[in-house]
Structure formats: structure tokens, C-alpha cells
C-alpha positions as CSV (number, residue, x, y, z in Angstrom):
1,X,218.1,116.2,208.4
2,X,214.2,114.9,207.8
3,X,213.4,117.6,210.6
4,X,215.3,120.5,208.7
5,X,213.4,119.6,205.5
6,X,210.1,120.1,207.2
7,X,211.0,123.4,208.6
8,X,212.3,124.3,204.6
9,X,209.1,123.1,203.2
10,X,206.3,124.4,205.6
11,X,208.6,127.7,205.0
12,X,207.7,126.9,201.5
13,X,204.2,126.4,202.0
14,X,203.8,130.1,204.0
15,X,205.8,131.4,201.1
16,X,203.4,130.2,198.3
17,X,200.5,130.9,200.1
18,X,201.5,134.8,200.2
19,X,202.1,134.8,196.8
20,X,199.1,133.1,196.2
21,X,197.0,136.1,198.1
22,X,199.3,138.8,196.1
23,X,198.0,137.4,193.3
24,X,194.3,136.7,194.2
25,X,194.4,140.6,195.2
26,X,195.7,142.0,192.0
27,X,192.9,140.3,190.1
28,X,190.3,141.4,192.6
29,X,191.3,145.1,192.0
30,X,192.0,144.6,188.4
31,X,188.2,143.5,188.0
32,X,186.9,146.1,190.2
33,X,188.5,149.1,188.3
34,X,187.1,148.1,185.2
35,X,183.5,147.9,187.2
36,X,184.4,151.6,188.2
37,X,186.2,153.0,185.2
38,X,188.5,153.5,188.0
39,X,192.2,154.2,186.5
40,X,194.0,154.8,189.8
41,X,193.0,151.8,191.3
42,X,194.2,149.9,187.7
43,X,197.7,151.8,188.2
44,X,198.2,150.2,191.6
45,X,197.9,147.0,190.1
46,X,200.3,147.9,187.6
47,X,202.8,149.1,190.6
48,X,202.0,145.6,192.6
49,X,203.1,143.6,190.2
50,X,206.7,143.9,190.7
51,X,206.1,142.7,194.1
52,X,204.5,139.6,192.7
53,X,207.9,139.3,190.5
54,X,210.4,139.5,193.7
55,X,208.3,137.3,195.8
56,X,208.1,134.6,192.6
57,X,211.7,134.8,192.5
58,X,212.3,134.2,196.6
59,X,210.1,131.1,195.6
60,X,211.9,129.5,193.0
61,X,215.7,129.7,195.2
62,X,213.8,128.5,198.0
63,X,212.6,125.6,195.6
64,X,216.2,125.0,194.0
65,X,218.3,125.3,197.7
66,X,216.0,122.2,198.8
67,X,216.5,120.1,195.9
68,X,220.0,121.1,196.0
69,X,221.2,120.5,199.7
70,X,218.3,117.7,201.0
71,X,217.7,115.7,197.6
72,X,214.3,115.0,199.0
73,X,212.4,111.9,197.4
74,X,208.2,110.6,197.2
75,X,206.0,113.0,198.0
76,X,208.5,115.8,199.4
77,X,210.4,115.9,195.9
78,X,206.6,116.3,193.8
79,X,205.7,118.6,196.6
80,X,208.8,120.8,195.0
81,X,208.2,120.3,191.6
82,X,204.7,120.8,192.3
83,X,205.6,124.1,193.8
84,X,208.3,125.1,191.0
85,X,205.3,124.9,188.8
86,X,202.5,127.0,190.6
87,X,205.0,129.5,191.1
88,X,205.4,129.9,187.5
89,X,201.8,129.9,187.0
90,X,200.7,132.5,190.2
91,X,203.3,134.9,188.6
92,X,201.8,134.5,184.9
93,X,198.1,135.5,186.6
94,X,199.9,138.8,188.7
95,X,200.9,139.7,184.8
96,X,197.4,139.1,183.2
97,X,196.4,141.2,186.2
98,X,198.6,144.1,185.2
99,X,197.8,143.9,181.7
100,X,193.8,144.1,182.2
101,X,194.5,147.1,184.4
102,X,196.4,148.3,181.4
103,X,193.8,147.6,179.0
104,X,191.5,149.8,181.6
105,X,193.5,152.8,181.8
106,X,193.3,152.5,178.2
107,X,189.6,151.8,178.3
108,X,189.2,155.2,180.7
109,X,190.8,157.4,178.5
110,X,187.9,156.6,176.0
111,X,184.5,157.6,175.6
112,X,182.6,154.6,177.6
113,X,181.3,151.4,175.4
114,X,179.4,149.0,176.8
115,X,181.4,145.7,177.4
116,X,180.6,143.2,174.5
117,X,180.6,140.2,177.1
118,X,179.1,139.0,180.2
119,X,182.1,141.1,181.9
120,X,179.7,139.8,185.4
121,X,179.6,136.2,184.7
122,X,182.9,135.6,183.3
123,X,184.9,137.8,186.0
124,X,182.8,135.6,189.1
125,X,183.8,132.6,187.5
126,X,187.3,133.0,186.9
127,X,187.6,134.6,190.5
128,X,186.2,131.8,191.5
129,X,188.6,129.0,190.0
130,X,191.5,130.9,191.2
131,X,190.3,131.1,194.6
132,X,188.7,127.5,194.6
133,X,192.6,126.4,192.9
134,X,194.3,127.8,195.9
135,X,192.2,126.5,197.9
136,X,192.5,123.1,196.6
137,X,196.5,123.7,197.1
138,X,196.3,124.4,200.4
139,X,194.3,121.6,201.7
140,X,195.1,119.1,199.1
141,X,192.0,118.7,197.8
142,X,191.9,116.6,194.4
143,X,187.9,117.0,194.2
144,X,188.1,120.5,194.4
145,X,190.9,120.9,192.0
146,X,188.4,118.7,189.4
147,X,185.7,121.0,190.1
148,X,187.6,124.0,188.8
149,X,188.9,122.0,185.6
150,X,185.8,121.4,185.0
151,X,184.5,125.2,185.0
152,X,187.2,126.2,182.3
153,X,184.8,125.3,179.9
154,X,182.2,128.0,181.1
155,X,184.9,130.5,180.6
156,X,186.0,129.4,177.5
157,X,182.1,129.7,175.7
158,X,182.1,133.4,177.3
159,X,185.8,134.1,175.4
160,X,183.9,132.7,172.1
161,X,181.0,134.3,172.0
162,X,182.7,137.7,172.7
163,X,184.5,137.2,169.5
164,X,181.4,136.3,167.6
165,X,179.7,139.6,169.6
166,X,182.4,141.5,168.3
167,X,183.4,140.6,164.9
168,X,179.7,141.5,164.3
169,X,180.1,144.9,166.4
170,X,183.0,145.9,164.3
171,X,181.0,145.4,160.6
172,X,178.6,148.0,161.7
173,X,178.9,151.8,160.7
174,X,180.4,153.9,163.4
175,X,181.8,151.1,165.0
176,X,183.9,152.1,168.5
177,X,187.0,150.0,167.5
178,X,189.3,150.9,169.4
179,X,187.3,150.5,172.6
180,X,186.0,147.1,171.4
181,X,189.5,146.2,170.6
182,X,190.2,146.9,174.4
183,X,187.6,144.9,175.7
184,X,188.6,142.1,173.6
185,X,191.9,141.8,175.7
186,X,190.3,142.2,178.7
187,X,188.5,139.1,177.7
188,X,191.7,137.2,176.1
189,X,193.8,138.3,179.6
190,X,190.5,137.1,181.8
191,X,190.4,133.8,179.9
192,X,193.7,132.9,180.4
193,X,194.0,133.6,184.0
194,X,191.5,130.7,184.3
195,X,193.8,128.3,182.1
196,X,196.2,129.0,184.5
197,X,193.9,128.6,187.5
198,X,193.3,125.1,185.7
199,X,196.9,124.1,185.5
200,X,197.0,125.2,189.3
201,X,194.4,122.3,189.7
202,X,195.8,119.8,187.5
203,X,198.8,120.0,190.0
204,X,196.9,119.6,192.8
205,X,195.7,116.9,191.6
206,X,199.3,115.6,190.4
207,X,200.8,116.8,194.0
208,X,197.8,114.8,196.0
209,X,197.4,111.4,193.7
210,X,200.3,111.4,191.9
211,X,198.6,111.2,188.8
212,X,199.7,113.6,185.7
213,X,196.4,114.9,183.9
214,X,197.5,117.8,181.9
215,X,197.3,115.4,178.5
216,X,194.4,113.3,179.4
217,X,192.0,115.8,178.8
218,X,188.2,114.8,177.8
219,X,189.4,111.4,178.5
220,X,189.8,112.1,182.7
221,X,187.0,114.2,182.7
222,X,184.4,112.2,181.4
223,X,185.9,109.7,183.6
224,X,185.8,111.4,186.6
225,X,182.5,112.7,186.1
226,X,180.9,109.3,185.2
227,X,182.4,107.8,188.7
228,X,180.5,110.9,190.4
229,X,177.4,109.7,188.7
């Protein structure tokens, strides 16, 4: 029985990590069509992301058929609950994927604006917390899960001062609204793909120490960086 387990969660494991790069590839191409205006290339995301949506479903059965028939317990049972919730959260990103290759192909049809955020900075960084999140996942690394917590915050002051950028954009005469209006879910879908990097961390962290974070907030992070120090 403990041996059939195994095989079910390694299967698991191969299962979530090709999600994972389905994912990781959708965002790739959904940033570099908006770097090239290119609305083909934002249209095969779009097409992709039913992919994303089958393989997130094979996930969760696989999920529910081991709970169901081997009841596992410890670190085997948060390893599935662990995985029930990534799943969730890789399928959200494929989405925000699709809808910032929407907002492109909207963005193409118009005449060009420049962006009213650091479209460079933020995109790197939130490609990098998603890649750094998997790659905490798949080696169980709780210190690399921390470090891309910790970079949210970067993200976030990028999604504030685009709003501040903008609101004063759109007071001026001749304003490009709609365009601007684009850009300002590009940056909304963008910021919440690295919230849900972040709560791909937190359950590394949860799945490697067993300790829930997702409510302790400033608290474990000033605590955490204050032990580094």
C-alpha cells in the first residue's frame, strides 16, 4: 500500500510540475506580445489556456482518488492539500495570462501609448517570483519561498504608482483613455499573478515546515528577516 502511494504521489509531482511549466509559458508569451505589440502571439495564449483548464482538472481527481482510496496521513496528506491548493492557484495565473493577452489585442487595435508603468521592472519581477515559487516547490525550499514573499512588496509599489501615474494622465486634455484604461489591467492582471506566486510560496513553506503563514503577515516577516540579520 505505502509503495502504491509513492508511485500516486511522484505521479502527482510530474503532473504539477507540467502544469507548472504551462503556466510559466503562458505568462512568458503574454509579456512578450505586449513588448511586441504582437496580437498573434497574445491569441495563442488565449487558445493555451484551455489546456491549462484540462490539465488543472486531471490534477485535482488525481488529488481527490488519493485521499479517497489511501487516506494518507503527516506529511503525505499536507503534500495533497498542499497540491489541491497550488493547483488552484497555477490555473488562476494561466487566466491572468489570458486576460493580459486580451488586454493586448485590445491594446494593438489602438493607436500606440506609451505604458504608464515600469512595464520592464514589474514584468522581471513578477516572472521572477513565479519561477523562483516553482522552484521553491519543487525542491522544497522554505528560504526561497520567503524570498519571493518578500518581493511582493516591490510589485505592489509598481501597481500604486501606476494608479497615481494615471489618474493624473487621465485629468489632462486629449487624454488616450481607453488605451490607458488597458494598461491599467495589464498592471491589475500582472499584480495579481504575483499574489498568487506568493500564496505558491506560503505553501511551500506550509508543505516543508508545516507552519501556516498566510495570516501572520508583517508579523513572520519581520521575524524571519530579523533571524537572517
Amino acid at each position: 500500500m505505502a509503495r502504491h502511494l509513492q508511485r500516486e504521489i511522484d505521479r502527482l509531482k510530474k503532473n504539477i510540475l507540467a502544469l507548472s511549466a504551462m503556466v510559466e509559458e503562458a505568462v512568458q508569451k503574454a509579456v512578450t506580445s505586449l513588448n511586441r505589440r504582437d496580437a498573434n502571439l497574445a491569441r495563442d495564449v488565449i487558445s493555451s489556456d484551455h489546456h491549462i483548464d484540462l490539465m488543472e482538472v486531471e490534477v485535482e481527481e488525481e488529488c481527490l482518488k488519493v485521499l479517497a482510496l489511501h487516506q494518507p496521513v503527516a506529511t503525505d496528506l499536507r503534500f495533497i492539500v498542499t497540491s489541491l491548493k497550488m493547483n488552484d492557484e497555477l490555473e488562476r495565473i494561466g487566466d491572468l495570462a489570458a486576460n493580459i493577452a486580451g488586454r493586448n489585442i485590445e491594446l494593438c487595435a489602438l493607436a500606440p501609448v506609451d505604458c504608464p508603468f515600469d512595464l520592464r521592472g514589474m514584468t522581471e519581477r513578477v516572472q521572477w517570483m513565479l519561477g523562483r515559487s516553482i522552484d521553491a516547490l519543487v525542491n522544497l525550499d522554505s528560504d526561497l519561498g520567503r524570498e519571493v514573499w518578500f518581493k511582493d512588496s516591490e510589485v505592489d509599489a509598481i501597481h500604486k504608482a501606476m494608479y497615481q501615474t494615471v489618474t493624473a494622465r487621465l485629468r489632462e486634455p486629449g487624454a488616450e483613455v481607453e488605451a490607458l484604461v488597458q494598461w491599467m489591467g495589464v498592471c491589475r492582471f500582472l499584480e495579481r499573478i504575483a499574489d498568487h506566486a506568493t500564496s505558491i510560496a506560503k505553501d511551500v513553506l506550509y508543505m516543508a515546515d508545516g507552519e501556516i503563514v498566510r495570516h501572520r503577515g508583517r508579523e513572520f516577516r519581520e521575524k524571519s528577516q530579523a533571524a537572517e540579520g
